[in-house]
C-alpha positions, -999 to 999 in steps of 0.1 A, spaced: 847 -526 -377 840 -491 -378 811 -476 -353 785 -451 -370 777 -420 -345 748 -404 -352 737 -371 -341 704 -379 -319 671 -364 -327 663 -330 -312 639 -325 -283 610 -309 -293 597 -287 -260 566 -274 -268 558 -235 -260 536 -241 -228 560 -259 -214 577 -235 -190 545 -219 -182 538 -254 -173 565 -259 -154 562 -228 -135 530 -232 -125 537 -269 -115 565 -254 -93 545 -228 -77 516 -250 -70 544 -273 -53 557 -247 -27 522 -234 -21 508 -269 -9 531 -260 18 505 -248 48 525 -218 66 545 -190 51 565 -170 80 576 -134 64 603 -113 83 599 -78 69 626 -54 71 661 -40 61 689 -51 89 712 -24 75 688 0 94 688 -1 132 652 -12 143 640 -18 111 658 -49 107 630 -62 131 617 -88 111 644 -102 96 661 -109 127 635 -124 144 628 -146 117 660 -160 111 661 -168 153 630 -185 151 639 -204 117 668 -219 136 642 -227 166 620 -244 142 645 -266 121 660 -281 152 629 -288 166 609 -301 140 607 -336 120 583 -322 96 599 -288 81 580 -290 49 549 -271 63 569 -239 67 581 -214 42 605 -183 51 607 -156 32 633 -124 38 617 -93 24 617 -56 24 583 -45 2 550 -44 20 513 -32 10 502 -52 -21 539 -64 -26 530 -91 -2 502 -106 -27 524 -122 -47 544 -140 -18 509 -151 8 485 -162 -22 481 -202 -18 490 -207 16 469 -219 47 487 -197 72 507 -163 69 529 -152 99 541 -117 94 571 -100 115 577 -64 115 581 -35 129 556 -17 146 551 22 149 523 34 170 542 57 188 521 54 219 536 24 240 572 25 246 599 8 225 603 -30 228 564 -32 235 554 -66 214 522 -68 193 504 -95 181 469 -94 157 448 -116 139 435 -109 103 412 -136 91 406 -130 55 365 -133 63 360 -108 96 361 -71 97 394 -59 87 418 -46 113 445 -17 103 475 -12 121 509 8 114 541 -11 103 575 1 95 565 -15 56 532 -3 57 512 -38 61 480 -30 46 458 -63 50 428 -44 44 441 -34 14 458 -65 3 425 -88 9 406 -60 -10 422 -66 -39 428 -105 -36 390 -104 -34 386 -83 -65 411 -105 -86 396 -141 -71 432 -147 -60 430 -173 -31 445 -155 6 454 -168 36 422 -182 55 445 -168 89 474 -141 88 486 -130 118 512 -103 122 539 -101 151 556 -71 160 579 -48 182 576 -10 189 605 6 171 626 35 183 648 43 155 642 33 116 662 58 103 700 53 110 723 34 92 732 2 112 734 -31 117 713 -39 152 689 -28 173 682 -4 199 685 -20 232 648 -20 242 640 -34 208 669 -62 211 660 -73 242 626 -77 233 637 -102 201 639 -131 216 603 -126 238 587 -123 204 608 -157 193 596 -174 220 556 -166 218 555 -172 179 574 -205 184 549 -210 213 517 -201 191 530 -225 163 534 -254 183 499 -249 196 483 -245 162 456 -226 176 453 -194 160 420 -191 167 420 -182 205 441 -150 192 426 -119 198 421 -93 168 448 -71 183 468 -77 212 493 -58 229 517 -80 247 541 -65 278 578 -73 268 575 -93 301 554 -123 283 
């Protein structure tokens, strides 16, 4: 008895497809409520800001929490209208970077409201976090923001030399700012948040 193998039929995949998929994925991740963004480059003393903080209060957060799949974390180093592409579809966007007023003292932490509604607030990062320019042109293009963005910081000292870690103000500082966005999350009330605050490294 011999067996007959036939070659089975092709798939046929039609061409929208991908896009389809794509879009299906996308729409997935963004049903998630809250994307946390550390900004930064760790490779770069105080700049690296963000990204350490973030990956502290990741840690915090997944051995705390039952329910992870309401956060996102996202690593990045562009800022301005970069962000547009990473905030659009979520609830909730926590940003961490590094702050450069230059008129409180290294290691001072900052916290700030932006809801996408009320007057827009400006304040100088180390990536240039231009919300008013940001919502400007999500507005302009109909692309859906963040109802809530609020961005933590610390006061740098050095963002130009090459290394890993911070100054010591700025390091001691890290886990404060852990501890108060891990504190304003478990509240969920973003709402009794002032439109710019200046925290002492004390809190």
């Amino acid at each position: 008895m011999r067996l007959s193998l036939q070659q089975p039929a092709s798939i046929i995949i039609p061409f929208a497809l991908p896009n389809f998929v794509d879009k299906f994925c996308k729409n997935f991740i963004m049903q998630k409520k809250i994307i946390i963004i550390g900004l930064g480059n760790e490779f770069i003393s105080d700049d690296g800001v963000g990204i350490f903080v973030l990956r502290y209060l990741k840690s915090k957060l997944l051995s705390s929490l039952n329910d992870n799949d309401n956060f996102v974390f996202e690593e990045l180093s562009v800022g301005g209208l970069g962000l547009l592409d990473y905030i659009s579809g979520f609830n909730k966007c926590l940003i961490i970077d590094t702050i450069l007023t230059r008129t409180q003292p290294p290691g001072t932490v900052y916290r700030f409201k932006q809801n996408s509604s009320d007057e827009l607030v400006k304040i100088k990062s180390s990536h240039q976090i231009n919300l008013p320019q940001v919502i400007g042109l999500a507005k302009l293009l109909k692309i859906e923001v963040p109802d809530e963005m609020i961005i933590y910081g610390i006061e740098g000292e050095d963002i130009t030399t090459f290394k890993i870690g911070c100054t010591e103000s700025v390091q001691e500082a890290i886990p404060k700012l852990v501890d108060i966005i891990y504190d304003d999350i478990m509240k969920l009330d973003y709402k009794s948040i002032p439109s710019l605050e200046c925290l002492s490294t004390d809190t």
